[in-house]
C-alpha positions as CSV (number, residue, x, y, z in Angstrom):
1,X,61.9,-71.1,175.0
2,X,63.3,-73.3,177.2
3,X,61.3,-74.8,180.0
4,X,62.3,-76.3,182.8
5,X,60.8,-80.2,183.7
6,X,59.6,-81.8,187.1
7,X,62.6,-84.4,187.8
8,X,59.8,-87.1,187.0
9,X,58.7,-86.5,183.8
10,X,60.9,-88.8,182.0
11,X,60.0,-91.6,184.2
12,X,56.2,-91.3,184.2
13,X,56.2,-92.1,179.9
14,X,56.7,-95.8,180.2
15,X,53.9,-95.9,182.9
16,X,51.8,-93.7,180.7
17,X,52.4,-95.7,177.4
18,X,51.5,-98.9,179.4
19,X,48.4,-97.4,180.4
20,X,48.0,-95.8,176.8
21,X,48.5,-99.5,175.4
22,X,46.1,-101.1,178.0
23,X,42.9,-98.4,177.2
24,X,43.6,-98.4,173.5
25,X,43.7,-102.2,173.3
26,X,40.0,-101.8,175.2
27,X,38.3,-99.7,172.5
28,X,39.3,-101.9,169.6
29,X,37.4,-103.7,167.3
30,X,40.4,-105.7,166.8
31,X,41.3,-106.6,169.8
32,X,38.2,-108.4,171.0
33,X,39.8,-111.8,172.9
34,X,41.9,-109.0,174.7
35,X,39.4,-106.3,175.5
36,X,37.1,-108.8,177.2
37,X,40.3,-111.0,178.7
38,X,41.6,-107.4,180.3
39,X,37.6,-106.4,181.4
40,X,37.3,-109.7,182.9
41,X,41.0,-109.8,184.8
42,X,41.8,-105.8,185.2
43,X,39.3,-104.7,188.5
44,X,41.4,-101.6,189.0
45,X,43.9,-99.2,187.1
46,X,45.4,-97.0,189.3
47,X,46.8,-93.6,187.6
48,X,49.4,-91.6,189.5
49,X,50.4,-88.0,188.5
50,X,52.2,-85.0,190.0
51,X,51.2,-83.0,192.7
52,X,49.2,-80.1,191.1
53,X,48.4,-81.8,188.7
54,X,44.1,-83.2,187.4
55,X,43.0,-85.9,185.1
56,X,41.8,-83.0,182.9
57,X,45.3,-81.5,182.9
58,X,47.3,-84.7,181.3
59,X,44.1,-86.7,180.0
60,X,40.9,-84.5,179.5
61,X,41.5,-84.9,175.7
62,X,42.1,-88.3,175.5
63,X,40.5,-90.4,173.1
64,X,37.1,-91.5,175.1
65,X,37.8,-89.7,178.3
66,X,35.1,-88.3,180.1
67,X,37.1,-84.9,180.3
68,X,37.6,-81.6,178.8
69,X,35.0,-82.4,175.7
70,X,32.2,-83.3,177.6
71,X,31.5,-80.2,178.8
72,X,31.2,-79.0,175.1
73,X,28.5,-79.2,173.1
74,X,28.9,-79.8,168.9
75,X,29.1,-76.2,168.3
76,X,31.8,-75.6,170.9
77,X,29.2,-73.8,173.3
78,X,29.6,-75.0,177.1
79,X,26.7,-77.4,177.9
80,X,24.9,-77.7,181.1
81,X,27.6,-80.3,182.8
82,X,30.0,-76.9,183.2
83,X,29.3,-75.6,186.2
84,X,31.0,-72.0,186.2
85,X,33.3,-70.9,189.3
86,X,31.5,-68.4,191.6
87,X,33.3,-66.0,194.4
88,X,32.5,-65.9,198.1
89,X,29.1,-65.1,197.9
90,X,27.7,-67.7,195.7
91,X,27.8,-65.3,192.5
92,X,29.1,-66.7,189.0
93,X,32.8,-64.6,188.1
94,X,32.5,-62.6,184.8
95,X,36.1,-63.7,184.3
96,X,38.7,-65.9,186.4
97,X,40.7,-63.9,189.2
98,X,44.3,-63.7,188.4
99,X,47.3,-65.9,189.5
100,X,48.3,-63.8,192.4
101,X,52.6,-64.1,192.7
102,X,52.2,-65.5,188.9
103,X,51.5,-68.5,187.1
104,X,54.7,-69.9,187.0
105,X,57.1,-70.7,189.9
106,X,60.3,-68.4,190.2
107,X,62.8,-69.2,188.1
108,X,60.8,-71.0,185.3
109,X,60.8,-70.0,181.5
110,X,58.5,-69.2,180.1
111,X,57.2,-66.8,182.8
112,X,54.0,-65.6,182.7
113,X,53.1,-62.9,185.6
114,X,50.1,-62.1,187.6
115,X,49.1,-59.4,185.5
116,X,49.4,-62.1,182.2
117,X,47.2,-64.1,184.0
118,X,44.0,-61.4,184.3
119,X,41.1,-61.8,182.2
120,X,40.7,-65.7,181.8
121,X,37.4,-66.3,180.9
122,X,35.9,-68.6,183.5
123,X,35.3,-71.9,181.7
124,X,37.7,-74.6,181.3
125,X,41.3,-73.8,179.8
126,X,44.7,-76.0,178.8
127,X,47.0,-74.8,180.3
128,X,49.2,-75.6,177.5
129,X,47.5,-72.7,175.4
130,X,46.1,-70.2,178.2
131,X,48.3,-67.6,178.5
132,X,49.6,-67.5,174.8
133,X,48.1,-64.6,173.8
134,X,48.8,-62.3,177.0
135,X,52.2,-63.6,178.0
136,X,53.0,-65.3,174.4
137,X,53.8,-68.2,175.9
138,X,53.5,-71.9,175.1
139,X,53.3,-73.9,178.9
140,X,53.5,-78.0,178.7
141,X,52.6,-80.4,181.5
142,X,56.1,-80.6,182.7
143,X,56.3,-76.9,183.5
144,X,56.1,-76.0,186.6
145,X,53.6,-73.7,188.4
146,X,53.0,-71.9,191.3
147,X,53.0,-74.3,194.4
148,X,48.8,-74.1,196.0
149,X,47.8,-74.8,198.8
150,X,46.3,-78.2,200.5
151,X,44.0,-77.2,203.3
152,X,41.8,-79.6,204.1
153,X,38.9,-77.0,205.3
154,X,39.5,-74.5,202.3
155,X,39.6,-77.8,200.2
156,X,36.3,-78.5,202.0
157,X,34.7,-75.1,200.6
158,X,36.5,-75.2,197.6
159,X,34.4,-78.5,196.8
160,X,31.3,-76.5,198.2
161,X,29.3,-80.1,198.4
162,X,30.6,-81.7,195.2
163,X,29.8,-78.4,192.5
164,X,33.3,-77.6,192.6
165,X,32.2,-74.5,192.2
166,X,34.5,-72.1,194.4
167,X,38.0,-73.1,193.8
168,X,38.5,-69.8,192.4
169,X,37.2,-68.4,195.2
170,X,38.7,-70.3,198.3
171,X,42.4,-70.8,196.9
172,X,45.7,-69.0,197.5
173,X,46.1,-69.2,193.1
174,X,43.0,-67.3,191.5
175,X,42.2,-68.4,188.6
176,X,44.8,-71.4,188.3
């Protein structure tokens, strides 16, 4: 399948190996002269990504990031930091709403359709390995999705107060 890249994706690597390097060298035993040097010089690392884009998206499964895993408990189960999406009226969604116009944007392979996208349960997803069984297809970071929409007051909702709770139900993207 071919799939088609954002123009920056071969530039962001050597940022992302730099930053790869600097938090490896800070978890090592090895390395402690360095880890302590960096904690005592570094005050900020700043991480730029695409548009459309989260942490959890390109780093929730990171080695020690506080991401995708930590709303998993040791048998898999979603623990009580998951805080599931709910629709207008405050009620939890059985499953996610679909990607209304599609998941991906017109034009990209692999394609998966609005109707591919129904039935995601609501709890967190890769969207690497989502839509594999229902549109047999394998996305990566670079693919590109459907464009959403940036509104500050439905972003306000969306947020609902910091549970993050409605996204699903104040976007233009369903369950994406």
């Amino acid at each position: 399948m071919k799939t088609k890249s954002l123009p920056f994706g071969r530039q962001s690597w050597p940022l992302t190996l730099i930053a790869a390097l600097v938090l490896s060298a800070c978890g090592s035993d090895h390395h402690s002269n360095q880890t302590a040097s960096l904690q005592a010089n570094v005050k900020n690392v700043v991480v730029i990504y695409a548009e459309n884009r989260s942490f959890d998206n390109l780093y929730g499964n990171f080695p020690g990031a506080n991401g995708l895993s930590s709303l998993y408990d040791a048998s898999g189960k979603l623990n009580a930091n998951y805080i599931p999406q709910k629709d207008r009226n405050g009620n939890v969604l059985s499953t996610l709403p679909q990607t209304w116009g599609g998941v991906t944007a017109g034009g990209v392979t692999p394609v998966v359709t609005q109707a591919q996208s129904a039935g995601l349960a609501n709890a967190p997803f890769s969207i690497e390995t989502a839509f594999q069984a229902s549109a047999n297809a394998t996305l990566t970071t670079g693919t590109v999705t459907r464009d959403l929409y940036h509104r500050f007051f439905e972003n306000q909702m969306q947020i609902n107060g910091g549970k993050n709770d409605m996204f699903a139900a104040w976007a233009d993207a369903g369950g994406l």
